[in-house]
N, C-alpha and C positions, 0 to 999 in steps of 0.2 A: 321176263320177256328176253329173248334172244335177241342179239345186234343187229342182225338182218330187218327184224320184224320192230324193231325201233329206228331204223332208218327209214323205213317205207312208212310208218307214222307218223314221223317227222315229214314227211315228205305230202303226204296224202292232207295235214292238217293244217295245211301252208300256202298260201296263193302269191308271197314273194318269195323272191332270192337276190341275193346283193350278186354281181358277176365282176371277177376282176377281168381286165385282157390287158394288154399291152401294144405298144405298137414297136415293140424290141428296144425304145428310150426311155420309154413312163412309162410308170403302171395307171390305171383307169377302173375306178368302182362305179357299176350302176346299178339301180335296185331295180328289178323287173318283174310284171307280173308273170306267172307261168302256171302251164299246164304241165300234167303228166301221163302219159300212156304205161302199160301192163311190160311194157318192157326196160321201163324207167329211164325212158328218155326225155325230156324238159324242151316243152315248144314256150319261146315267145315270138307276141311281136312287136318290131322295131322298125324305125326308118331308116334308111339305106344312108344317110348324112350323121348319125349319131355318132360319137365316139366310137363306141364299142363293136359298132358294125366294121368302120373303116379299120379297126386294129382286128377286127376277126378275120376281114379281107386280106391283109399282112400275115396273120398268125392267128392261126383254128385253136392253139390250144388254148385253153381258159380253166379257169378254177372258180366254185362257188363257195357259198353257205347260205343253208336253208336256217333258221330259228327262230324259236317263237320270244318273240321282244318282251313279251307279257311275263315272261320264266322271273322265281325269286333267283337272284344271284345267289349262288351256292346250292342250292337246293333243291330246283326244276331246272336246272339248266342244263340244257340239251340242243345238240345243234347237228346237222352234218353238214359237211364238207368233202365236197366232191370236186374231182379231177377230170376233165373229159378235152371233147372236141368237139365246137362248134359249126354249122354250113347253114349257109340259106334252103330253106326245103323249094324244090321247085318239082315239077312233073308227076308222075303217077302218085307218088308222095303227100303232094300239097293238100290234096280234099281228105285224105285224111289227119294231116296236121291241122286243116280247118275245123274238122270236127272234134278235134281233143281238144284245142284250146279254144275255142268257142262253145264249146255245148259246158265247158265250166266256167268261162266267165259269164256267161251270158245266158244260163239255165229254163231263164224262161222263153218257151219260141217267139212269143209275141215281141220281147224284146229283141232278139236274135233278127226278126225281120226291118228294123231299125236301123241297122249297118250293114253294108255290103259287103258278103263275107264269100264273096266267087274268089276261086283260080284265078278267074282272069285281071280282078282286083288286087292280088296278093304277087300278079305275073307282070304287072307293066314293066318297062326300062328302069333302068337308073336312071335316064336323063335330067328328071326334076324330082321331086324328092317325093319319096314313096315310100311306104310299108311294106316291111314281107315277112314272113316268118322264120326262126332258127329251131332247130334244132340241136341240142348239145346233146353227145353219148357219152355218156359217163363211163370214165374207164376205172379210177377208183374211186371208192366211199370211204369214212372217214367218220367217227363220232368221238366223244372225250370218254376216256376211259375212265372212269370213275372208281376202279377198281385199285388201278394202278397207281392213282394217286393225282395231285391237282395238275390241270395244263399237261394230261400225258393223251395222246389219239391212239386208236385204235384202228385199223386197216378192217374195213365189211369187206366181207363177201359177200355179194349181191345172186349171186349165179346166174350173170350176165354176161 
């Protein structure tokens, strides 16, 4: 299997990711659920009061890894690691970021009808504490080279 098509596995067999950001003093780890679109962009959603929101308000750029915790150490262990930049989706955008990451968390419509998953729900203000959705676009990818030897990364091309 070729690196591309093992990061997109990694990626496709995965419903978290740890996300670092920063607010330019600390760094900040969160685990978050996520979705993914055909263009391998990663929507979650979060509250507008979360650490990681308030450090993505300061600074868009962030780093992740996706892996599967279940892996034998040495042996299955496979992870990517990706570089991007995070925003809040808003406008013509948002009904489709609703429907990535909702029709996978939430598969079945009967339960989908359970939570309020409008624009206008995902659109209110900041002024009290609210949900909305992000967006990261991954500008690089990243797996362990296995080849190379232990603790060495590999740079994917995604052709993105």
């Amino acid at each position: 299997m070729n690196n591309s098509n093992i990061v997109r596995q990694i990626i496709d067999a995965n419903k978290f990711l740890t996300l670092a950001t920063t607010d330019g003093n600390s760094p900040w780890a969160s685990t978050l659920f996520f979705a993914v679109d055909d263009r391998l962009d990663l929507f979650y959603t979060s509250y507008n009061d979360s650490v990681h929101v308030k450090n993505i308000t300061r600074n868009p750029e962030v780093a992740l890894v996706i892996f599967d915790s279940h892996a034998i150490p040495g042996k299955t262990t496979q992870g990517v690691q990706i570089k991007g930049r995070c925003m809040r989706v808003a406008g013509e955008e948002l009904e489709k970021a609703i429907e990535t990451v909702y029709l996978k968390r939430f598969p079945d419509p009967v339960e989908r009808l359970k939570h309020d998953l409008t624009a206008e729900f995902f659109s209110k203000p900041d002024n009290e504490r609210v949900a909305h959705i992000y967006k990261i676009t991954p500008e690089k990818f990243y797996i362990l080279d296995k080849k190379a030897g232990k603790d060495t990364r590999a740079e994917v091309d995604m052709g993105i």
